[in-house]
C-alpha positions as CSV (number, residue, x, y, z in Angstrom):
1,X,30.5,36.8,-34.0
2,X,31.6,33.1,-35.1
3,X,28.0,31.4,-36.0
4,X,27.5,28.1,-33.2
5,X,27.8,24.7,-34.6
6,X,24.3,23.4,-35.2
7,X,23.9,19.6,-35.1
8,X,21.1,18.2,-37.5
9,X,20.0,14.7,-36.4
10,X,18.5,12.4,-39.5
11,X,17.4,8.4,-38.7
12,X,17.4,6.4,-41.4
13,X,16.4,3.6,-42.3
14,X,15.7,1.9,-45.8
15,X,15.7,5.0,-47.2
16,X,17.7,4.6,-50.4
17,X,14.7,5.9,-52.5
18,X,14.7,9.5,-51.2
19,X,17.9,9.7,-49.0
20,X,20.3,12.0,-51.6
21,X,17.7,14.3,-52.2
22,X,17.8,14.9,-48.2
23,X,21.3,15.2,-47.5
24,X,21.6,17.1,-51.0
25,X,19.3,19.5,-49.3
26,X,21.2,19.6,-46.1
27,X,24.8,20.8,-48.1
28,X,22.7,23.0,-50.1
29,X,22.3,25.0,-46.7
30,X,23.4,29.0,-46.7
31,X,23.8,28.6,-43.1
32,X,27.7,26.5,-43.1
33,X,29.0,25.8,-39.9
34,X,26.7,22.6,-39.1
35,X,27.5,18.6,-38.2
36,X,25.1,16.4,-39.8
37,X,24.5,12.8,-37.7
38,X,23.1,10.2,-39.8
39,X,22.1,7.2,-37.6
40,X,21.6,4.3,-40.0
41,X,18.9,2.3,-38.5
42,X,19.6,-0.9,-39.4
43,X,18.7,-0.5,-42.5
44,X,18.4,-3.3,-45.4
45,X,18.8,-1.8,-48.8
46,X,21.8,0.8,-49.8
47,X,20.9,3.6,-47.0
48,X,24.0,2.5,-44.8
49,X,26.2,3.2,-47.8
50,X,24.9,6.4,-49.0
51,X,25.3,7.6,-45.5
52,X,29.0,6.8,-45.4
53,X,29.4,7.9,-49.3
54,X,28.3,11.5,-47.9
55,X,30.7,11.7,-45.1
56,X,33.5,10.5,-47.3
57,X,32.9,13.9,-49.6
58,X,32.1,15.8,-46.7
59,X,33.3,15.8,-43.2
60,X,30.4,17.7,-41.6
61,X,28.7,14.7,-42.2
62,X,28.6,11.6,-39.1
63,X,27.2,8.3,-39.8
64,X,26.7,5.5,-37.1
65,X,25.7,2.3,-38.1
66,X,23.3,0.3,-35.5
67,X,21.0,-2.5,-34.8
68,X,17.6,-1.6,-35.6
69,X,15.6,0.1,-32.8
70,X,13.2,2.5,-34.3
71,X,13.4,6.2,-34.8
72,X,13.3,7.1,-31.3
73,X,16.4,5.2,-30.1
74,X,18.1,6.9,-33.4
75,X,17.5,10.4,-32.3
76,X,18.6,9.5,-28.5
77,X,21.6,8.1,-30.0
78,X,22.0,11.5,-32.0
79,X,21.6,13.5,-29.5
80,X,24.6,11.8,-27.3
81,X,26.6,11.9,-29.6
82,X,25.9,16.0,-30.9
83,X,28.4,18.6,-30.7
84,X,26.7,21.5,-31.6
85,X,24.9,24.2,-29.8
86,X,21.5,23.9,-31.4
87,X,20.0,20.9,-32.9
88,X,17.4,20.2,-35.3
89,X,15.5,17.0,-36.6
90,X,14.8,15.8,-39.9
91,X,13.3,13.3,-41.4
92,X,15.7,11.3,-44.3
93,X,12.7,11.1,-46.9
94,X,11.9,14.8,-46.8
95,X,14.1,17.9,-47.7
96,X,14.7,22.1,-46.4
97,X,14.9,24.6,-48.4
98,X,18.2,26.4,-48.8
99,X,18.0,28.9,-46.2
100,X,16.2,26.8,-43.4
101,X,19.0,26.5,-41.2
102,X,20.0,30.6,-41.3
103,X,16.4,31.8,-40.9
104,X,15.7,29.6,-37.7
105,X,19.6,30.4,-36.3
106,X,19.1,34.2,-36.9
107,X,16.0,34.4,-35.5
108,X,16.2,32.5,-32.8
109,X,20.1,34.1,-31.4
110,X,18.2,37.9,-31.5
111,X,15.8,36.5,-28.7
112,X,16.4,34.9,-25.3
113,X,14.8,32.0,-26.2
114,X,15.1,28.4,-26.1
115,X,13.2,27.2,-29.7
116,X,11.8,28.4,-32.3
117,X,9.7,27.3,-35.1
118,X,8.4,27.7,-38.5
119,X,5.7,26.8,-41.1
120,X,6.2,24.2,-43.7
121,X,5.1,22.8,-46.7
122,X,3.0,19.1,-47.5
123,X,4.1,17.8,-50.6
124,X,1.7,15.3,-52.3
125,X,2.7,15.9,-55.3
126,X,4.1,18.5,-57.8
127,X,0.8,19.1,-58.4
128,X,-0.5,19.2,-54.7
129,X,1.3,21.5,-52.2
130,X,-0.2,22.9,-49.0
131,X,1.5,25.5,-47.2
132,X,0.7,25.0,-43.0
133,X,0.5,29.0,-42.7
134,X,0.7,28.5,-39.3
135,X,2.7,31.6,-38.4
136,X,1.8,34.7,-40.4
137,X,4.3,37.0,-38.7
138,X,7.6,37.1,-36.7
139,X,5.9,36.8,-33.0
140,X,6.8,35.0,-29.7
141,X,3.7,32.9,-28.5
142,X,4.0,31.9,-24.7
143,X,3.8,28.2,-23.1
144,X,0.6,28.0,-22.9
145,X,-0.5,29.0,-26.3
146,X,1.9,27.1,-28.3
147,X,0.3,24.1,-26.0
148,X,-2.9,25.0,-28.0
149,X,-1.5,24.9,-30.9
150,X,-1.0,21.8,-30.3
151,X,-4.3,20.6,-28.9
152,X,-6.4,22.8,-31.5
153,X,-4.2,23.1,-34.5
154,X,-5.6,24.7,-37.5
155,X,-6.3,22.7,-40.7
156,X,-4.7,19.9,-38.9
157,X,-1.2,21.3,-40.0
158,X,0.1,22.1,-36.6
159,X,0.7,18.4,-34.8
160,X,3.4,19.3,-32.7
161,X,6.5,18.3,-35.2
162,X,9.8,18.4,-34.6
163,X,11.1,19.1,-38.3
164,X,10.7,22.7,-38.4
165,X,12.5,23.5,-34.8
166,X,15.6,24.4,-33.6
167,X,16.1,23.4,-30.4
168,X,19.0,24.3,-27.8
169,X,20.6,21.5,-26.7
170,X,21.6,22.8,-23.1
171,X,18.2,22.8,-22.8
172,X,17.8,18.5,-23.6
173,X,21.0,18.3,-21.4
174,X,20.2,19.9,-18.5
175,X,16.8,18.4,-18.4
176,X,18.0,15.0,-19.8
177,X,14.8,15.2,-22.1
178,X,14.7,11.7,-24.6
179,X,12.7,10.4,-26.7
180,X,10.6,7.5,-25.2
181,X,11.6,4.6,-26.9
182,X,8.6,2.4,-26.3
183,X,6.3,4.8,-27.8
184,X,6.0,4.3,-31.6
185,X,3.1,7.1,-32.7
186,X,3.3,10.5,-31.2
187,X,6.7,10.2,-30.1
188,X,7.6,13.4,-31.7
189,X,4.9,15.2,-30.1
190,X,5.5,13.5,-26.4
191,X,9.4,15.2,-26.6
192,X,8.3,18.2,-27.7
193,X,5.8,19.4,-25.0
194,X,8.4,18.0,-22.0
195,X,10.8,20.2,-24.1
196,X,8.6,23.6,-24.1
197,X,7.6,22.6,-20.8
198,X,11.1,22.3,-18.9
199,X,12.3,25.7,-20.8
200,X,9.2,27.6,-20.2
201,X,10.1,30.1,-22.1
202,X,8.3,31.8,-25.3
203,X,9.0,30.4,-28.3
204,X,9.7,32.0,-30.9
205,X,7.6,31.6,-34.7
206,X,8.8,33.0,-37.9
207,X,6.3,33.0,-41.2
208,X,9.3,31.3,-43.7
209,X,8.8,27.6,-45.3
210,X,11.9,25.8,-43.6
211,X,10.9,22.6,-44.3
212,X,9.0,20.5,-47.2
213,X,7.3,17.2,-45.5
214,X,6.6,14.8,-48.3
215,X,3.3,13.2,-47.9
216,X,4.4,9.4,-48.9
217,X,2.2,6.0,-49.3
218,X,5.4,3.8,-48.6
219,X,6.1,5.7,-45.5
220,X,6.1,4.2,-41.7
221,X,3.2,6.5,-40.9
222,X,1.3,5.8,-44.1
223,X,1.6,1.8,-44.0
224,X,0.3,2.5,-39.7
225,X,-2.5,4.2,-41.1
226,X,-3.8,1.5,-43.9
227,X,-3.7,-1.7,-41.3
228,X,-4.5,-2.0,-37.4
229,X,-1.3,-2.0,-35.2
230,X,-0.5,-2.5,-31.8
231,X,1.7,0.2,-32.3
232,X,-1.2,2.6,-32.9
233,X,-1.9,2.2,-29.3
234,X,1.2,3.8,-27.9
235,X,-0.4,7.3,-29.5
236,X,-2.3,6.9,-26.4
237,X,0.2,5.9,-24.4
238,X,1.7,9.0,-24.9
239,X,-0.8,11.4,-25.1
240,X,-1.6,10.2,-21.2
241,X,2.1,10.8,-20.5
242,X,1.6,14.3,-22.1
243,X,-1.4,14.8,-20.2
244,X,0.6,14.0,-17.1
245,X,3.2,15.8,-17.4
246,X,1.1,19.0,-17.9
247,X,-0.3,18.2,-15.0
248,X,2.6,18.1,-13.2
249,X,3.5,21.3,-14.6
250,X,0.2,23.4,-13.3
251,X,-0.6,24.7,-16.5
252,X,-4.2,25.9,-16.2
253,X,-7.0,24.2,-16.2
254,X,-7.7,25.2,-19.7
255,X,-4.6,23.7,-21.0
256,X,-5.3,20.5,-19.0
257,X,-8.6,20.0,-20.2
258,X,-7.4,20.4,-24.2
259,X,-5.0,17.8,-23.3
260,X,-8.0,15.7,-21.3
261,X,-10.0,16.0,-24.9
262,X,-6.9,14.8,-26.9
263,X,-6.5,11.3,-24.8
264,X,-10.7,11.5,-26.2
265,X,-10.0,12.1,-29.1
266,X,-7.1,9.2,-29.8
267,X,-9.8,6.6,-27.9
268,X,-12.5,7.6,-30.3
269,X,-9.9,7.3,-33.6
270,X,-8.8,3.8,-31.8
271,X,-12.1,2.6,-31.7
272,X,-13.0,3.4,-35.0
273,X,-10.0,1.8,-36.2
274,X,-10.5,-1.4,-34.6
275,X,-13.9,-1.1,-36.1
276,X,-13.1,-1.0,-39.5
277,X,-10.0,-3.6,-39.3
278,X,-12.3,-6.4,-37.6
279,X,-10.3,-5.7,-34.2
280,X,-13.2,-4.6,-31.7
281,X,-12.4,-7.1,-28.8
282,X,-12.2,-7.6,-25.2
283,X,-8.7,-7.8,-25.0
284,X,-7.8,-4.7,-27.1
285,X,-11.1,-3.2,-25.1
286,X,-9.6,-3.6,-21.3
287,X,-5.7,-2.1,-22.5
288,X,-7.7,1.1,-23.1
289,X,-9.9,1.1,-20.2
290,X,-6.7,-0.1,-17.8
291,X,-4.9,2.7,-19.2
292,X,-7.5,5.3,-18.5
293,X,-7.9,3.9,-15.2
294,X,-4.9,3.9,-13.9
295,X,-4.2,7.6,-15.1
296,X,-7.5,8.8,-13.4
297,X,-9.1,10.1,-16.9
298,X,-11.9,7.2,-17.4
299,X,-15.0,8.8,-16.6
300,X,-13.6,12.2,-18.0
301,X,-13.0,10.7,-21.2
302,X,-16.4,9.1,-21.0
303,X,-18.0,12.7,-20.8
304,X,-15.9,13.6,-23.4
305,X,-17.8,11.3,-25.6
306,X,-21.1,12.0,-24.0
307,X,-19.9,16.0,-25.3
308,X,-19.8,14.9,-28.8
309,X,-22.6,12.7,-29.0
310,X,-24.4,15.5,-28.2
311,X,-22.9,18.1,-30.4
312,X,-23.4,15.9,-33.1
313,X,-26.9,14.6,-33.0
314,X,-29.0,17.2,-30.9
């Protein structure tokens, strides 16, 4: 049997630092018969001509050049323009190991599955690595628990990334599933529950490292995380879209309270935030409290923090 094209997606933007070691990592692959989309981002240093450098020696490789729009309107654009049967995300300052690309293929074509997923590795440093151990064992977990996996996720290694997936992409089609373009934080996260959702079908987890996420300073998330953004407030935007969207899926109450407590839990982090950046004001105040309003999850969320006031001091 001929192996299915596989379409990896990479964004990238002002990533001339890291970018060879990515796509050096992506020809390295056992697993041949893929189509690798760069989207160049707009980007401002050298990226744009590494990208085209790559497809010149290789013709697997696809680069479009265009305005900057962020990482989300880089994937949609990857994902019109894929030709393969499966795709898969990366990231253009991170790297997979050799055999990433067979192990997720092979595991996922002996099931009747739509995704399937893996465990990865942090990198710090050379000195600091930290496995995410997530899956011990070749297993298929159903809807419902791989949703709590992403609510509950252990050692805060799980988060619902897209990196170490391979998706089918009759599945996006068919359900015309994009990324949201407005949503800066949590984007990854948003696409991957309506994705799990609309399939519905198990997914399927496999124990093997096929991926190595490089823990940066410099990086978009990193430089979010050192100031207070605007943009931080679209991780609640779209955990209240996720939280909708399970709702509209009758999941069980279970599942829709874990995803009650994580629109809590992102309040309680913006809060603290706008705390310790000098940002605690009445107009940053109302956006959350209009946008817990209007999705009917105010005076839930206010018990939520009631719940963990009281865990923590009595």
């Amino acid at each position: 049997m001929d192996n299915p094209l596989i379409s990896i997606i990479i964004p990238v933007y002002n990533a001339e630092k890291y970018l060879r070691q990515c796509l050096d990592s992506v020809v390295a692959q056992t697993y041949t018969n893929w189509e690798c989309l760069l989207i160049d981002d707009g980007s401002k240093d050298s990226s744009g001509a590494i990208c085209d450098e790559y497809a010149e020696k290789d013709s697997r490789f696809r680069v479009f050049h265009k305005e900057n729009g962020g990482v989300s309107s880089a994937r949609n654009l990857g994902i019109e323009k894929a030709k393969g049967e499966f795709i898969a995300f990366y990231d253009s300052d991170d790297t997979i190991p050799f055999d990433s690309l067979k192990v997720l293929y092979l595991s996922l074509s002996n099931s009747k599955r739509d995704s399937v997923v893996g465990n990865y590795k942090k990198v710090y440093s050379e000195e600091k690595k930290l496995c995410s151990n997530t899956f011990e064992e070749n297993s298929e977990r159903l809807v419902e628990d791989v949703l709590k996996l992403f609510f509950v996720y252990p050692r805060d290694m799980f988060q619902g990334y897209l990196w170490n997936r391979l998706f089918y992409k009759k599945v996006i089609a068919d359900n015309d599933i994009r990324f949201n373009e407005s949503i800066k934080y949590k984007e990854d996260g948003l696409f991957l529950v309506s994705y799990i959702l609309k399939s519905g079908k198990p997914v399927v987890c496999v124990p093997d490292i096929v991926y190595n996420y490089y823990v940066r300073e410099n990086s978009a998330m990193g430089i979010l995380n050192k100031s207070f953004s605007k943009d931080y407030f679209t991780n609640l935007d779209a955990r209240l879209l996720i939280l909708n969207e399970i709702r509209d899926s009758k999941c069980s109450k279970e599942i829709v309270d874990l995803a009650k407590d994580s629109v809590g839990d992102i309040v309680m982090l913006l809060l603290m935030k706008m705390r310790n950046f000098h940002q605690f004001n009445v107009k940053n105040i109302v956006y959350i409290v209009v946008r817990l309003l209007k999705n009917m999850i105010f005076f839930s969320t206010l018990f939520y923090f009631l719940k963990m006031l009281i865990k923590r001091y009595i």
